[in-house]
C-alpha positions as YAML, in Angstrom:
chain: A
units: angstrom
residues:
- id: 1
  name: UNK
  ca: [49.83, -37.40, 31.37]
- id: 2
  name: UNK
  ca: [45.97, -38.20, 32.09]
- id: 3
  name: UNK
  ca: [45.30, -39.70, 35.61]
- id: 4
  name: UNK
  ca: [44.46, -43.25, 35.74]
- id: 5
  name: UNK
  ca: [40.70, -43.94, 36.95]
- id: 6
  name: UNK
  ca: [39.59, -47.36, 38.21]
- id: 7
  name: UNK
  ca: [35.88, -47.51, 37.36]
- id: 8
  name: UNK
  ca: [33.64, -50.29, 39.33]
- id: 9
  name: UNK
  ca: [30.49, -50.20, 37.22]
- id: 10
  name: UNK
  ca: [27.40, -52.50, 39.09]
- id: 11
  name: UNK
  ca: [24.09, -53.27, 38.56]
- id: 12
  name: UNK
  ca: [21.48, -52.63, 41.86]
- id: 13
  name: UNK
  ca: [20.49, -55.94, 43.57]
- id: 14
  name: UNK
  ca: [17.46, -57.93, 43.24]
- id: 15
  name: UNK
  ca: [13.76, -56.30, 43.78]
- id: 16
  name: UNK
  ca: [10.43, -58.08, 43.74]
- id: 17
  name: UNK
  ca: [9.80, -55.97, 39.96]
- id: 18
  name: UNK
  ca: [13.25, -58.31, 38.99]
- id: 19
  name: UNK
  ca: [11.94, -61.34, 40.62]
- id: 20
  name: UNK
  ca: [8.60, -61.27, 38.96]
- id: 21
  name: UNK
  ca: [9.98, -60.18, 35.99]
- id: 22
  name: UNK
  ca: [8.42, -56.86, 35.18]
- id: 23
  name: UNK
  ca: [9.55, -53.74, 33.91]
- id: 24
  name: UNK
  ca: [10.94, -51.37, 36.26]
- id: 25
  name: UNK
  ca: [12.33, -48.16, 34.27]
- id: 26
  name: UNK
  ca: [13.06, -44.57, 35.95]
- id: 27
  name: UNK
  ca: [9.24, -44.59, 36.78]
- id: 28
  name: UNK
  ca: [9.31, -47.92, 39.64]
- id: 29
  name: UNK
  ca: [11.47, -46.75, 42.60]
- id: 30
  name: UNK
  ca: [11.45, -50.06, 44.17]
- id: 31
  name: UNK
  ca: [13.67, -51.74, 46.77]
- id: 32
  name: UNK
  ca: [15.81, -54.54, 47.45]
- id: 33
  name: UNK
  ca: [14.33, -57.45, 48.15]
- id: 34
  name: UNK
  ca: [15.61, -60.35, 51.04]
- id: 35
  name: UNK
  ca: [17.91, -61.74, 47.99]
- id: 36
  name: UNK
  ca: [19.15, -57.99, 46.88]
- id: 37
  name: UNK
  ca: [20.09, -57.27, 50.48]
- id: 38
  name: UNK
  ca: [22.03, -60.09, 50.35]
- id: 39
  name: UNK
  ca: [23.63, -59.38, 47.24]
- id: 40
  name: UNK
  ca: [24.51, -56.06, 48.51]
- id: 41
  name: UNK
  ca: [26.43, -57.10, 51.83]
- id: 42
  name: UNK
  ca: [28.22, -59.77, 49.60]
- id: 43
  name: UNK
  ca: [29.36, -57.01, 47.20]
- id: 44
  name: UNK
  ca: [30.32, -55.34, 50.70]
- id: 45
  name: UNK
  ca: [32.20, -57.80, 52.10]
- id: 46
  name: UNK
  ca: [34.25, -58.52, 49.08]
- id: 47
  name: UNK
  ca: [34.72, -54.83, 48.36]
- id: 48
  name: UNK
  ca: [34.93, -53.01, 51.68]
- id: 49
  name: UNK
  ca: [38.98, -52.84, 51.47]
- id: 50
  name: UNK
  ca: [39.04, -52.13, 47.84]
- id: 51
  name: UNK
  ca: [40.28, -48.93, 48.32]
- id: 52
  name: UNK
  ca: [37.08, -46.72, 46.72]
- id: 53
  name: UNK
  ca: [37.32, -42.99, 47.07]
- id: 54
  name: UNK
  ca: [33.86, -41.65, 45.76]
- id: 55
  name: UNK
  ca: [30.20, -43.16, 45.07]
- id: 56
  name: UNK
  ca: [28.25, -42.45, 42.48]
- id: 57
  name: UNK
  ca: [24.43, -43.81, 42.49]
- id: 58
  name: UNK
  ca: [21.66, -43.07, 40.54]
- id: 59
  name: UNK
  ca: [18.25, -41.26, 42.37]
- id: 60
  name: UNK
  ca: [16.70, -44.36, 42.59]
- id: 61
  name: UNK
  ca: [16.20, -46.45, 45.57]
- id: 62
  name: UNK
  ca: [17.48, -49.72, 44.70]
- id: 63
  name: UNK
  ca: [21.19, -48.14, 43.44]
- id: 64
  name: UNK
  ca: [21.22, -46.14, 47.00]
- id: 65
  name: UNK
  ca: [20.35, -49.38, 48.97]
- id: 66
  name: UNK
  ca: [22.61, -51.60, 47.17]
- id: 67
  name: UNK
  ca: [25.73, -48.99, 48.28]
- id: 68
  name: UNK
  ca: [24.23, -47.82, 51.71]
- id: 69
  name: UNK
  ca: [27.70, -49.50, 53.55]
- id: 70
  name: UNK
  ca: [29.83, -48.38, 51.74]
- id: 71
  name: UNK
  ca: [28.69, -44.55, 52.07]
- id: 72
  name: UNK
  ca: [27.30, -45.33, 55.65]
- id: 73
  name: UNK
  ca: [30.02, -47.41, 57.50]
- id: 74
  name: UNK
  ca: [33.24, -45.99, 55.56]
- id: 75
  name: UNK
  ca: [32.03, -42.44, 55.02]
- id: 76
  name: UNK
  ca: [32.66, -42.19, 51.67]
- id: 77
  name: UNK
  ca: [31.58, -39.29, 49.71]
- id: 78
  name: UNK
  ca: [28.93, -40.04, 47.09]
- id: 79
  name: UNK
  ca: [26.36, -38.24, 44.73]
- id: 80
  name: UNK
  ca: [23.31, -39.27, 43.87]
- id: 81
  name: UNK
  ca: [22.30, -38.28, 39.27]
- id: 82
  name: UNK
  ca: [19.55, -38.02, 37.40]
- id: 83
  name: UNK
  ca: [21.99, -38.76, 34.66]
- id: 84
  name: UNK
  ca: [22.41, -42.03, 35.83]
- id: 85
  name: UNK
  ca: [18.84, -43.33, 36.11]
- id: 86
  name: UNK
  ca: [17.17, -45.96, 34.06]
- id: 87
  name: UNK
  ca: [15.35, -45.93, 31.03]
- id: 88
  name: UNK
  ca: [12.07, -44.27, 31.34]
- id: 89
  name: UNK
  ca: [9.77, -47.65, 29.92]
- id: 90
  name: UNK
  ca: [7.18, -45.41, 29.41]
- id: 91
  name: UNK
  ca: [3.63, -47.62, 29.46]
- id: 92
  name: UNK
  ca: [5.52, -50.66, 29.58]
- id: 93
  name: UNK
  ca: [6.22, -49.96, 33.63]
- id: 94
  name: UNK
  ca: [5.38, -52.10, 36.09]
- id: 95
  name: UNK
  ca: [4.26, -54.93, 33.38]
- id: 96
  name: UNK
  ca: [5.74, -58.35, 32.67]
- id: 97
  name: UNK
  ca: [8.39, -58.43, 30.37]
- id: 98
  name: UNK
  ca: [6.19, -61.68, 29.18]
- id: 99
  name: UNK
  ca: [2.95, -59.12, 28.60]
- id: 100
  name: UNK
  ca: [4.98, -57.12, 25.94]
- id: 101
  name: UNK
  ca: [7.58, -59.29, 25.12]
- id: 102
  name: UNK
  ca: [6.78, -58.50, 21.13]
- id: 103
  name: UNK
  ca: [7.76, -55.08, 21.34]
- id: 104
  name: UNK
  ca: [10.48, -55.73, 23.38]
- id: 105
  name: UNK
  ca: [12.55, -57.29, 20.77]
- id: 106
  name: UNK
  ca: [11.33, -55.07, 18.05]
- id: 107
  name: UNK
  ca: [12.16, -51.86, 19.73]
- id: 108
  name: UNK
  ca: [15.67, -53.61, 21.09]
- id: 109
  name: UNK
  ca: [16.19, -54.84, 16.93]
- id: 110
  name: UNK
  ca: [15.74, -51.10, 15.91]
- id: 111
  name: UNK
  ca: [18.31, -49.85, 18.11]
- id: 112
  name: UNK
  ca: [20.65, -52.94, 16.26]
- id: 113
  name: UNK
  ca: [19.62, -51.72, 13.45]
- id: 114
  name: UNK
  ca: [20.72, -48.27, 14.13]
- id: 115
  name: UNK
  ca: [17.71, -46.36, 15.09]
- id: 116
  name: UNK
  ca: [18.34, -44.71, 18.24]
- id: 117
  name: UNK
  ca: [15.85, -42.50, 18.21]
- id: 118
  name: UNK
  ca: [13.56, -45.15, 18.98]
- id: 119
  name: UNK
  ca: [11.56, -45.36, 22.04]
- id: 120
  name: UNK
  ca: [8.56, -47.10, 23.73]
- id: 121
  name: UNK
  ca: [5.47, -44.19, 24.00]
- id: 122
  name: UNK
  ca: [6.53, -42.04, 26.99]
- id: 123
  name: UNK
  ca: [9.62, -44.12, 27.19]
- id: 124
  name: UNK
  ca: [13.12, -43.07, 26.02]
- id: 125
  name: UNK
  ca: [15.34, -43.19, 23.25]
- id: 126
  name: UNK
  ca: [18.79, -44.06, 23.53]
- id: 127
  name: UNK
  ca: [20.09, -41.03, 21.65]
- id: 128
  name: UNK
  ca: [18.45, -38.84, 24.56]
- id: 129
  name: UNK
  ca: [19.90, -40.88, 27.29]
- id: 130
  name: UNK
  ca: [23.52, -40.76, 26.22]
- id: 131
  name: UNK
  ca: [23.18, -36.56, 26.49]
- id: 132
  name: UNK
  ca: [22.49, -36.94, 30.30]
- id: 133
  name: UNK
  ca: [25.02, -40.15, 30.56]
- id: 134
  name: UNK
  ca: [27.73, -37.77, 28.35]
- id: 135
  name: UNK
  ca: [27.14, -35.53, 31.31]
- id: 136
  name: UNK
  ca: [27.83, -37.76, 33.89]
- id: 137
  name: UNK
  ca: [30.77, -38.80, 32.33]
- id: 138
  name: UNK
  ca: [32.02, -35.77, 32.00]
- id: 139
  name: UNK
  ca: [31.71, -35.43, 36.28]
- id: 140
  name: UNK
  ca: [33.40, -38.87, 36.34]
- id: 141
  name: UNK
  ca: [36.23, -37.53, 34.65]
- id: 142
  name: UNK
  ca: [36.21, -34.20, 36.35]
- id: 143
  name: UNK
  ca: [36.45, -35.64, 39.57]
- id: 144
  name: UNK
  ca: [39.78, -35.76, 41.72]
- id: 145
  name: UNK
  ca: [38.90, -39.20, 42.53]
- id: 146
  name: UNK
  ca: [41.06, -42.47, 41.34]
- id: 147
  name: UNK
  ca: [38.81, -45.28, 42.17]
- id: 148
  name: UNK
  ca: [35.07, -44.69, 42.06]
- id: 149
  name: UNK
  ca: [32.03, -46.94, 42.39]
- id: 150
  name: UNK
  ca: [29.22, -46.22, 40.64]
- id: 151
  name: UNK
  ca: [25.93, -48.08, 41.01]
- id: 152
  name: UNK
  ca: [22.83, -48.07, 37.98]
- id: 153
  name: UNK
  ca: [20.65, -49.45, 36.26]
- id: 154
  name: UNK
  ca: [20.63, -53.06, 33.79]
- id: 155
  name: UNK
  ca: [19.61, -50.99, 29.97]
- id: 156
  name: UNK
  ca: [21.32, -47.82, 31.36]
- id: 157
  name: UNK
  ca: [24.49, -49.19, 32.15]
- id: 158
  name: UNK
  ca: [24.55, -50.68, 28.71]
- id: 159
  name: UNK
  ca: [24.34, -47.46, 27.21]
- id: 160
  name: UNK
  ca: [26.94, -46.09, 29.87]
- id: 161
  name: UNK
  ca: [29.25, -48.68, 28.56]
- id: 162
  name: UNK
  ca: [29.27, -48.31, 25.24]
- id: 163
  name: UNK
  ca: [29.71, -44.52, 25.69]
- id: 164
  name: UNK
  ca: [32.74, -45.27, 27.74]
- id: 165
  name: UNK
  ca: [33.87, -47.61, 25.28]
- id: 166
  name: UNK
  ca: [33.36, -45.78, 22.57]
- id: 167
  name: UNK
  ca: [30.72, -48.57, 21.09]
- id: 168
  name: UNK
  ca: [28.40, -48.00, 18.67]
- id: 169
  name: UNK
  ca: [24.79, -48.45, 20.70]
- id: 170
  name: UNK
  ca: [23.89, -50.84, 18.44]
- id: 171
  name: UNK
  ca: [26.51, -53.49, 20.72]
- id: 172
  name: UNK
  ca: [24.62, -52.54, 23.73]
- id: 173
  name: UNK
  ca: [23.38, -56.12, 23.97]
- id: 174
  name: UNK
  ca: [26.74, -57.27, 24.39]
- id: 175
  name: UNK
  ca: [26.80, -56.44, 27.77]
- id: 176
  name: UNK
  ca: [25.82, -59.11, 29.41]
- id: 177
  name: UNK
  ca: [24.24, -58.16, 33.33]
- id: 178
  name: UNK
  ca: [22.27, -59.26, 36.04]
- id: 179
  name: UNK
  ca: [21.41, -58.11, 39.32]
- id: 180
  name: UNK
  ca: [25.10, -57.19, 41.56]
- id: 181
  name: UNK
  ca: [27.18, -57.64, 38.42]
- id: 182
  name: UNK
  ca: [30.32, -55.73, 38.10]
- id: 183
  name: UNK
  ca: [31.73, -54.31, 35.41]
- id: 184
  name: UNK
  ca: [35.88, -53.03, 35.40]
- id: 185
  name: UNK
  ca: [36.68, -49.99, 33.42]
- id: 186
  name: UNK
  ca: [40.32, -48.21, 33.50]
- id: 187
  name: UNK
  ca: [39.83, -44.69, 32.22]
- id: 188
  name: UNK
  ca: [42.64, -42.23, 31.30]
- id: 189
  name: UNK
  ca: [41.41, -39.42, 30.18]
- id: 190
  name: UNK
  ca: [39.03, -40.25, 27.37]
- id: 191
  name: UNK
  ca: [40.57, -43.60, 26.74]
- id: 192
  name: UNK
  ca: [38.44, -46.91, 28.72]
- id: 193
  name: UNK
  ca: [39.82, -50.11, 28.79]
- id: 194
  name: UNK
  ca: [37.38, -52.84, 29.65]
- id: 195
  name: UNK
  ca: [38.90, -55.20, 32.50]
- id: 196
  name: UNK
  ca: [36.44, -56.95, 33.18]
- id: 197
  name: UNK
  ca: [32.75, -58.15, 32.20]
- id: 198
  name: UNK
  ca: [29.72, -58.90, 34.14]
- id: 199
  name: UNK
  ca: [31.42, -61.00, 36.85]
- id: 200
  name: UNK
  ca: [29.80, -61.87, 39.72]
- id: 201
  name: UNK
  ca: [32.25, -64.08, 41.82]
- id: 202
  name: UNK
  ca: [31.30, -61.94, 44.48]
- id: 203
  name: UNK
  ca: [28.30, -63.78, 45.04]
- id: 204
  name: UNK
  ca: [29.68, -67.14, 44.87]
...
C-alpha cells in the first residue's frame, strides 16, 4: 500500500516587486517586505503545531524567508531546489505587469491553447519547467517524510499543481493564488487529491 503524504503547497509572502506590481521571475531574488513578514509569522503561528516533518523551498530568497521559523525555531530539515524556482520572465523582469500587459495575455492564451512550448525571449516554456518540477516530484515522493511543506513561486506552483494533479497545463489558470496562499494536496503514491484551494484564513 503507498504511504499517505500530506502536501502544504504556499506561495512566498509579499515583496516590494508584488506590491508594485512587476515581474519578478527566477531572475529578481527579492525579499519580503513589512507586509510579507507579516504574512509569514501568521502562516507560523497558525502552522507551528501542524505536525510538518520536512521543508522544501525554492533557491530564492523570498520562499527561504517566508519558512525561516519553521526551519529555524523547530529544526526541521529542509532543502532548498532549483527545480522549484519561478519562471525565468526573461526581458519582462523587473517591469510592470501594466508595461507588457499585451503579451502577457497572449503568451498566457497560447499555453490555453495548448502551446507549451511557448515562452517570453529568454524566458521559459512550460514544457521545460515541468522536466525540473517532474524531478522534484519525484524527491517529494522519494522522501520518508509524511507531511511536508513546500514553499514557491505564484506561475510555478501552477505548473506544480497541475503536474500533481495530473491537469492538462492548459488549466493552470485555475489555480487561483496570492501571496501566503496555501494549497492542500494528499498524495499516495502517484495519486493527488486536492483538499484544499488557495485559502488564506491564515491571514484573517
Amino acid at each position: 500500500m503507498s504511504e499517505v503524504k500530506e502536501l502544504y503547497i504556499i506561495r512566498h509572502g509579499e515583496t516590494e516587486f508584488n506590491r508594485q506590481r512587476k515581474v519578478q521571475g527566477q531572475g529578481m531574488d527579492t525579499d519580503l517586505n513589512e507586509v510579507g513578514l507579516a504574512q509569514a509569522e501568521a502562516f507560523f503561528k497558525k502552522y507551528h503545531t501542524a505536525g510538518f516533518d520536512f521543508v522544501y523551498t525554492s533557491r530564492l530568497k523570498r520562499s527561504q524567508q517566508t519558512v525561516a521559523r519553521f526551519i529555524d525555531e523547530l529544526q526541521l530539515p529542509t532543502k532548498a531546489m532549483y527545480e522549484l524556482d519561478e519562471f525565468r520572465w526573461g526581458i519582462f523582469e523587473g517591469s510592470r505587469f501594466d508595461d507588457f500587459n499585451a503579451d502577457y495575455e497572449t503568451m498566457v492564451q497560447a499555453w490555453r491553447d495548448g502551446n507549451y512550448e511557448a515562452a517570453p525571449l529568454l524566458g521559459d516554456a512550460p514544457a521545460r519547467v515541468a522536466i525540473r518540477q517532474r524531478r522534484a516530484i519525484a524527491d517529494i515522493q522519494a522522501n520518508p517524510a509524511n507531511k511536508i511543506l513546500i514553499c514557491m513561486h505564484g506561475r510555478a506552483m501552477r505548473l506544480f499543481l497541475c503536474l500533481l494533479l495530473d491537469r492538462p497545463f492548459s488549466e493552470m489558470e485555475d489555480f487561483e493564488h496570492a501571496n501566503l496562499s496555501l494549497y492542500k494536496v494528499r498524495l499516495s503514491g502517484n495519486k493527488a487529491v486536492l483538499e484544499l484551494a488557495n485559502d488564506r484564513s491564515h491571514l484573517d
